[in-house]
C-alpha positions as CSV (number, residue, x, y, z in Angstrom):
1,X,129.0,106.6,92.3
2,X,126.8,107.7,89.7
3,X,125.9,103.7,88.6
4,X,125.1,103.2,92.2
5,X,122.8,106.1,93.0
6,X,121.2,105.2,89.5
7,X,120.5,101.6,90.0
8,X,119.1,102.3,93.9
9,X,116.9,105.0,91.9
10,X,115.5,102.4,89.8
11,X,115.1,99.7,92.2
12,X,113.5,101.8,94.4
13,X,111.2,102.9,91.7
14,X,110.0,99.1,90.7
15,X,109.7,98.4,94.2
16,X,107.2,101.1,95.5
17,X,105.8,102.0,92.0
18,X,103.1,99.2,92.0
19,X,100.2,100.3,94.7
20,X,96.7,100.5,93.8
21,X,95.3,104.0,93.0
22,X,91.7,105.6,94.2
23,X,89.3,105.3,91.2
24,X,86.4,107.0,90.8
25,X,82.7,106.2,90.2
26,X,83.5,105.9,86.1
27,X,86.8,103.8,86.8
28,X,89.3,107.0,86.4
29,X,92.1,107.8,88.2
30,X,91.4,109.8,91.7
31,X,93.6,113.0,91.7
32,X,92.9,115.5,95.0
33,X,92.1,119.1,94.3
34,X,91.9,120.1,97.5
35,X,93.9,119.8,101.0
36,X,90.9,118.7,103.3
37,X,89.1,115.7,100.3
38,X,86.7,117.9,99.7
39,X,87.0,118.6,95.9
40,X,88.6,115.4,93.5
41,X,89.6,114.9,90.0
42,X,88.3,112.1,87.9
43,X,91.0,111.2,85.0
44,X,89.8,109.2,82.3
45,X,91.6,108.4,78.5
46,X,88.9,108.5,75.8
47,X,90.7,108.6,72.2
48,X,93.5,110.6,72.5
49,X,92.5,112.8,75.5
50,X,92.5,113.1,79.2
51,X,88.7,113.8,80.8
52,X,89.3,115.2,83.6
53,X,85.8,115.5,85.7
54,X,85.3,117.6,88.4
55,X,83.4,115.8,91.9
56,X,82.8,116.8,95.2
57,X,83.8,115.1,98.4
58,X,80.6,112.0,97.7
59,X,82.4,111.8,94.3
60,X,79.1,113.7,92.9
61,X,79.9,115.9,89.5
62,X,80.5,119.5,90.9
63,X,78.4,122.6,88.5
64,X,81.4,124.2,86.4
65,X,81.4,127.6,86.8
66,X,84.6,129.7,87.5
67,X,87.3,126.6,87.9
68,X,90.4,126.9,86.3
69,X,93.2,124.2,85.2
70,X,96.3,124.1,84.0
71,X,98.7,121.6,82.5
72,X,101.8,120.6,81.5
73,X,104.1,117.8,80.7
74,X,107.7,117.2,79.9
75,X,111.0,117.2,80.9
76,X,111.3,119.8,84.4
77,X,114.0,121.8,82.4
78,X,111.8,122.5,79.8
79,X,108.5,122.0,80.8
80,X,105.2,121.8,77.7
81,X,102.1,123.7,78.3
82,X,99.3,121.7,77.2
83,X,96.1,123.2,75.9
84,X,93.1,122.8,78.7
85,X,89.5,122.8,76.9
86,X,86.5,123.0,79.4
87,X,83.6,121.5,79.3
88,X,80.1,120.5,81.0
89,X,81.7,118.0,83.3
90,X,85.1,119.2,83.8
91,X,88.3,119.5,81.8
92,X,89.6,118.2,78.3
93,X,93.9,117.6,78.2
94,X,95.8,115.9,75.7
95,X,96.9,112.2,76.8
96,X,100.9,112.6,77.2
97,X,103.5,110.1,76.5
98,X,103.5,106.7,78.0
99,X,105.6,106.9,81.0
100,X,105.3,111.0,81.0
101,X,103.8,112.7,84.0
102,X,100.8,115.4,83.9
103,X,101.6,117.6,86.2
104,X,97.8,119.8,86.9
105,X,97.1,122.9,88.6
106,X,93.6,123.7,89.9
107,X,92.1,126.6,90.7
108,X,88.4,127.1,92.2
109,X,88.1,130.4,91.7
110,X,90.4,133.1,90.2
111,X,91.0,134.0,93.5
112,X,92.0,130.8,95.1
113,X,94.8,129.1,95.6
114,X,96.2,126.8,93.0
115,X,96.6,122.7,93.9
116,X,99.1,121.0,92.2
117,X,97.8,117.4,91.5
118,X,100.5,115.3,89.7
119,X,100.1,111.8,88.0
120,X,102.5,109.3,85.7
121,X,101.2,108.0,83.0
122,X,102.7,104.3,83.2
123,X,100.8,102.1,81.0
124,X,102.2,99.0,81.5
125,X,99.9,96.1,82.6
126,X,99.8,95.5,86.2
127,X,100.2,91.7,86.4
128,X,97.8,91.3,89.5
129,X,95.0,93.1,88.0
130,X,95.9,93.6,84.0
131,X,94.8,97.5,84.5
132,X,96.8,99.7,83.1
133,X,100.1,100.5,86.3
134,X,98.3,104.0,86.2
135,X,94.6,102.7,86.9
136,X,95.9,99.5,88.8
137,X,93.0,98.4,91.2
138,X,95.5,96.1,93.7
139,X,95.6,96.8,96.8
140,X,98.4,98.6,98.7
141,X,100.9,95.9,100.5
142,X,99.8,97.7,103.7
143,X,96.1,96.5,103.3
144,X,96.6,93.5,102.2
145,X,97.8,92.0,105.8
């Protein structure tokens, strides 16, 4: 039972993992902050760090001021705080493992409610784009008929 639930896991993973991703206006990964579009992260790999930049709902860098973030990594049993720098544009995370997830929390204020924004770090080559799977640019099966 256990061979079959595991190999239907992983076929249905390499089946509907492949979709193009929203990027962003400096070719990062789209995460939402928000439930109504109105507040995005921008996720971008410069050396051995996530950017992640703040943008409103026109993608347009947002003033930071009192926004919070929060991350973390690793196995769900034992999950790894990560240390969250801010700067200027948004916020500064160390890049996880290939094939890890970064699992975000963003707050706009102190007193707001916290979104939980979640992204896999594949970084295998897409073979219809040769992006990175996590900043393929390949369009959805759904829009391509």
């Amino acid at each position: 039972m256990k061979t079959k639930l595991l190999l239907l896991s992983l076929i249905t993973t390499l089946t509907f993992a492949h979709e193009g991703v929203e990027l962003g206006p400096n070719g990062g990964r789209i995460l939402e902050f928000s439930k109504d579009e109105t507040m995005h992260g921008e996720v971008t790999v410069k050396g051995d760090k996530f950017h992640i930049a703040v943008l409103d709902k026109d993608m347009k860098p947002v003033t930071m001021n009192e926004q919070t973030l929060t991350a973390v990594t690793g196995d769900r049993a034992a999950p790894q705080k990560l240390t969250v720098e801010k700067d200027a544009k948004g916020f500064v995370v160390p890049v996880v493992k290939p094939g890890d997830w970064l699992i975000l929390q963003y707050k706009n204020s102190a007193a707001a409610k916290a979104i939980t924004a979640r992204l896999e770090y594949n970084t295998a080559n897409c073979e219809g784009c040769s992006n990175a799977e996590w900043l393929c640019k390949c369009k959805p099966e759904a829009e391509k008929k």
